[in-house]
C-alpha positions as CSV (number, residue, x, y, z in Angstrom):
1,X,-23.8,14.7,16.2
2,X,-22.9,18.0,16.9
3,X,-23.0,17.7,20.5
4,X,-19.8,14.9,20.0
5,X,-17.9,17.5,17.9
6,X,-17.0,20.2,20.2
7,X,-15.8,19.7,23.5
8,X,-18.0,22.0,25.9
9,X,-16.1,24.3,28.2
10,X,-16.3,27.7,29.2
11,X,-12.8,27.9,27.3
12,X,-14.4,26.9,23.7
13,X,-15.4,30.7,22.9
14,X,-11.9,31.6,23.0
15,X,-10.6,28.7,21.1
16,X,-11.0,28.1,17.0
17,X,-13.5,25.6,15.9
18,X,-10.5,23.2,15.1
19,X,-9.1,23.4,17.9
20,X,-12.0,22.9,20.3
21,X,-12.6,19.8,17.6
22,X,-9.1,18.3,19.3
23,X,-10.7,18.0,22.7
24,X,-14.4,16.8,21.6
25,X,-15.4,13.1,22.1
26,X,-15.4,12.5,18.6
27,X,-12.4,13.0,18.0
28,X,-11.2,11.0,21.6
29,X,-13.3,8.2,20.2
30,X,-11.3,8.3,17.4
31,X,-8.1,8.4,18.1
32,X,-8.5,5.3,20.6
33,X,-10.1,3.4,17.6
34,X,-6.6,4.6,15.3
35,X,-4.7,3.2,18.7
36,X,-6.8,-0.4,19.0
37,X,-6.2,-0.7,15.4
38,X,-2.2,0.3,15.3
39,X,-1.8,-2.4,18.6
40,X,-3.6,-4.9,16.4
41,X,-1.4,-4.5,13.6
42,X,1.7,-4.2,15.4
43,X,0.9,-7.5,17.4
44,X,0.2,-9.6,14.1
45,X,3.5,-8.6,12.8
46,X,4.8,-9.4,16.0
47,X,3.1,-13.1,15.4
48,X,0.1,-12.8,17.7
49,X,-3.0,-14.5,16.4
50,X,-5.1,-11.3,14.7
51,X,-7.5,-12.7,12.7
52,X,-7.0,-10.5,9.1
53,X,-11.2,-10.1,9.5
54,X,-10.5,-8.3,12.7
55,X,-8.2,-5.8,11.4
56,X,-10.5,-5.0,8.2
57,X,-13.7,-4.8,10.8
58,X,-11.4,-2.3,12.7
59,X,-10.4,-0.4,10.0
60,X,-14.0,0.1,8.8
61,X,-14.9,1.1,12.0
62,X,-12.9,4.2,13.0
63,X,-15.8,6.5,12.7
64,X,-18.7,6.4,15.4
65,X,-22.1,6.7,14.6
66,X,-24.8,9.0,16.1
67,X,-26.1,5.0,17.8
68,X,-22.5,4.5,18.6
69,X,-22.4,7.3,21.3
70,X,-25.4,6.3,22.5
71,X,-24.3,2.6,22.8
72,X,-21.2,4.0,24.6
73,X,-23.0,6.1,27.2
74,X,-24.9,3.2,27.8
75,X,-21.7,1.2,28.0
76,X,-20.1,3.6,30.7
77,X,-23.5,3.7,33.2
78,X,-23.2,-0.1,33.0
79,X,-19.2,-0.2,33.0
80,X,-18.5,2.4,35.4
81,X,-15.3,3.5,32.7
82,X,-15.0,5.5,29.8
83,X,-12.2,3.5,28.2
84,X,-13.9,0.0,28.6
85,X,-17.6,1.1,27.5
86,X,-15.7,2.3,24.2
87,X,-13.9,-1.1,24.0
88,X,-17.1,-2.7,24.4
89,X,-19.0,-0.7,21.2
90,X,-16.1,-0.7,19.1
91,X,-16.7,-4.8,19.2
92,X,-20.3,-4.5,18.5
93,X,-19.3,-3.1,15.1
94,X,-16.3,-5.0,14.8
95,X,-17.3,-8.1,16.1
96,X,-14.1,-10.0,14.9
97,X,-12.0,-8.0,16.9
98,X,-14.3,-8.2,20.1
99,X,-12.0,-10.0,22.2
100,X,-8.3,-8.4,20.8
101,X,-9.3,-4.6,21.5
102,X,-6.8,-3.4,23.5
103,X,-5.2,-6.6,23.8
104,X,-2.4,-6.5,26.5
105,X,-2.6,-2.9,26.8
106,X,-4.1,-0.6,29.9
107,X,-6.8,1.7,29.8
108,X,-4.9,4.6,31.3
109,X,-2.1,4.1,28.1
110,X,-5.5,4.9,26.1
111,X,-6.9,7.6,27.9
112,X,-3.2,9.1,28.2
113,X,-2.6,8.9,24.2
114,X,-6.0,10.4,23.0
115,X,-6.0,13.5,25.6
């Protein structure tokens, strides 16, 4: 898991612990599950049709797994795009919410929100 913590750059031995943390994939990963989950929300209230099971699977979710980066890597040989291989895992543990991820909403508005 380690290796997902820290973002590795020649920069990272002048910068704190914490702050390399901010730039790792775990914490990328994260914050574009916190971002599915606020859309999904927002678009419910807005009257879309969110099932309530997909926003509980979501919110159960937000952490990856040691298999969860692995899944993804495989994800982004196959996919050819960061964004969409992490769409594609975060449905395999929240199936319910499979086919809302990042409903109506670009990758690059992901990538751009999380770096």
């Amino acid at each position: 898991m380690e290796a997902y913590e820290i973002y590795q750059t020649p920069l990272s031995s002048y910068a704190s612990k914490e702050m390399a943390h901010l730039f790792s994939t775990a914490h990328q990963s994260r914050t574009w599950r916190e971002l599915w989950l606020t859309l999904a929300i927002a678009e419910k209230e807005l009257g879309l049709p969110i099932p309530d099971e997909a926003i509980e699977q979501m919110k159960n979710n937000l952490d990856f797994t040691l298999e969860q980066f692995d899944i993804a890597e495989k994800e982004q040989v196959k996919r050819l795009h960061d964004v969409m291989s992490h769409i594609h895992t975060f449905g395999q543990v929240a199936p319910a919410a499979a086919g809302i991820i990042q409903y109506v909403l670009i990758s690059a508005l992901a990538q751009h929100r999380a770096t």
